[in-house]
Structure formats: C-alpha cells, structure tokens
Backbone bond lengths (Angstrom), bond angles and torsions (degrees), N, CA, C in turn:
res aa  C-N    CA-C-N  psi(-1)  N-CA   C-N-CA  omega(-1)  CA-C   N-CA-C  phi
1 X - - - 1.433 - - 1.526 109.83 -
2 X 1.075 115.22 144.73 1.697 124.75 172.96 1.145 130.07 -69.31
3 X 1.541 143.96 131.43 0.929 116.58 -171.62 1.871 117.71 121.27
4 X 1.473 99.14 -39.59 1.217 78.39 177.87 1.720 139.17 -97.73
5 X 1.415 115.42 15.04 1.224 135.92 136.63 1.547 122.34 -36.04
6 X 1.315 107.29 -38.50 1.572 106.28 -173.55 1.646 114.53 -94.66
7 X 0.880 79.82 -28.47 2.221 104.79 174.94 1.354 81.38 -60.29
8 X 1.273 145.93 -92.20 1.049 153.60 -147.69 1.050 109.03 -47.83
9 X 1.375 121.86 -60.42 1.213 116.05 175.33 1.248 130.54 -59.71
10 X 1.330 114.20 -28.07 1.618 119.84 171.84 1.232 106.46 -69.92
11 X 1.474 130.35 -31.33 1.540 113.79 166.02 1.590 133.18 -85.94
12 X 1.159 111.54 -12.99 1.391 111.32 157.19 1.997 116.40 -80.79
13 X 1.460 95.89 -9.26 1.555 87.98 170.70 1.820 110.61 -68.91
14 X 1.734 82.58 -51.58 1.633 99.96 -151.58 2.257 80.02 -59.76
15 X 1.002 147.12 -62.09 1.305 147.82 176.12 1.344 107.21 -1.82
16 X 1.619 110.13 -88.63 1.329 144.73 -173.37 1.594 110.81 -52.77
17 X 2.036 114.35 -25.94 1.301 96.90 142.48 1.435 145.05 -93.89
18 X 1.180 107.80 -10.54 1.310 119.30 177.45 1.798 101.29 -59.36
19 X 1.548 117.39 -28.59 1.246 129.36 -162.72 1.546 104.81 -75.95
20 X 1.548 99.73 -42.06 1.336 84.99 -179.64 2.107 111.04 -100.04
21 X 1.027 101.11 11.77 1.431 83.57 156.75 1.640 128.79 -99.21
22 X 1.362 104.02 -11.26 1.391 101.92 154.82 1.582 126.44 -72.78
23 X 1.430 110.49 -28.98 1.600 110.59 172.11 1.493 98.45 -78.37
24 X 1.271 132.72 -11.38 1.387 109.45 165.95 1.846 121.33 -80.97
25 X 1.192 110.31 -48.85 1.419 117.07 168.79 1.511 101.41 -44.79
26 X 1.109 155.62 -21.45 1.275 141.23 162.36 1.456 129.62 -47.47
27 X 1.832 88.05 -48.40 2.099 101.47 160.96 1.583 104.34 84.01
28 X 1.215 126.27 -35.50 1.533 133.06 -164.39 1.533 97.65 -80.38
29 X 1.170 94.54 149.90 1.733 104.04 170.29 1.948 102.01 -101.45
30 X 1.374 112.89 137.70 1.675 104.05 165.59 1.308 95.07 -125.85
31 X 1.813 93.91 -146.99 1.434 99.71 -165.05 1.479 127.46 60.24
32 X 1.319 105.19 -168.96 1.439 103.45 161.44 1.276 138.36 -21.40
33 X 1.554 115.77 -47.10 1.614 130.38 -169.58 1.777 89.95 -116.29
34 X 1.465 112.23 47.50 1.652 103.81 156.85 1.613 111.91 -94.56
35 X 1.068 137.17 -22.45 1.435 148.82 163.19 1.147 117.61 -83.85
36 X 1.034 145.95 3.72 1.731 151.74 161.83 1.375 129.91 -85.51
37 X 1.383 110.26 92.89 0.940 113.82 157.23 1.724 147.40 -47.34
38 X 1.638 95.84 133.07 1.523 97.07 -170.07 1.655 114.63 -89.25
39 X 1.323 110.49 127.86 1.500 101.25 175.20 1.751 143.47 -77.84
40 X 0.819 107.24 133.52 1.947 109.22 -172.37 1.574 85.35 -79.62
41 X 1.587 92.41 130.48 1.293 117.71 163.12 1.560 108.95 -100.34
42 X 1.278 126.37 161.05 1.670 140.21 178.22 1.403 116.70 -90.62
43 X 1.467 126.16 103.57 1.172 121.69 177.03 1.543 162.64 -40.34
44 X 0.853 133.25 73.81 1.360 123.46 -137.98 1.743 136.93 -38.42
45 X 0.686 143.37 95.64 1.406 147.69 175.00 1.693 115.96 -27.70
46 X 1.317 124.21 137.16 2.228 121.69 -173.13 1.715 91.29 -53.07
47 X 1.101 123.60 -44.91 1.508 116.61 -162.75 1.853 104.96 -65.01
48 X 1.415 97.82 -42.58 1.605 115.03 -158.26 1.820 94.25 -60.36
49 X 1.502 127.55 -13.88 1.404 123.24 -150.19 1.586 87.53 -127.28
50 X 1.484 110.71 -33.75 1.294 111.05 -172.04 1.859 103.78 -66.48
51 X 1.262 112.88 -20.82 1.444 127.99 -175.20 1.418 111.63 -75.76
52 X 1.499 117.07 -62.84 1.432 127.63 161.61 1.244 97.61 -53.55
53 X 1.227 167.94 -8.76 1.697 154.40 -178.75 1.650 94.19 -84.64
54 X 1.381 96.68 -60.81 1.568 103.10 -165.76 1.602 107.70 -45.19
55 X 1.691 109.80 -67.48 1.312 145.29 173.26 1.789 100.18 -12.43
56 X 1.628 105.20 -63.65 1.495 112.53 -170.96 1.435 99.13 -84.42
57 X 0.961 156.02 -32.95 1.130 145.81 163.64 1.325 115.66 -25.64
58 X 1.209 107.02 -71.04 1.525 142.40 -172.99 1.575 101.78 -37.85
59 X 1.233 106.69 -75.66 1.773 126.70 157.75 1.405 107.16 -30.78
C-alpha cells in the first residue's frame, strides 16, 4: 500500500519535535557552554535609534 513512507516520516518528525521542546523547557545551557556567561548589553535610547535610522538611510 502507498503511503507508508510518509506516515513514518510524519511520526518521527512530530517525535524529534516534541524532543526538542522538552530540551527547551529546561532553559539551562550544559556541556561545554554550562559555565559561560551571558553578556548584558546597554539599551538603546529614541535618539540613539533615531540616529542609526537616519545614518542607514543615508547609506
């Protein structure tokens, strides 16, 4: 019968995501990048963006 190549595949898709949304709900980084710190960047200010708008325009 036809068809069941694709079945299959739709269930090892739908699997492999369910897989990774549980490794996302975890949130933690391991491995390698379990000790690495993430850096805070400084927010931009209306003028600070209104500047870069102009800036690329310009360009």
């Amino acid at each position: 019968m036809g068809g069941e190549g694709s079945m299959m595949h739709a269930i090892k898709s739908l699997k492999s995501n369910r897989a990774l949304l549980k490794r996302k709900e975890r949130g933690t980084l391991s491995g390698s990048y379990g000790n690495l710190e993430l850096k805070e960047f400084p927010k931009a200010t209306s003028e600070q963006l209104l500047e870069i708008k102009k800036r690329i325009k310009k360009e």
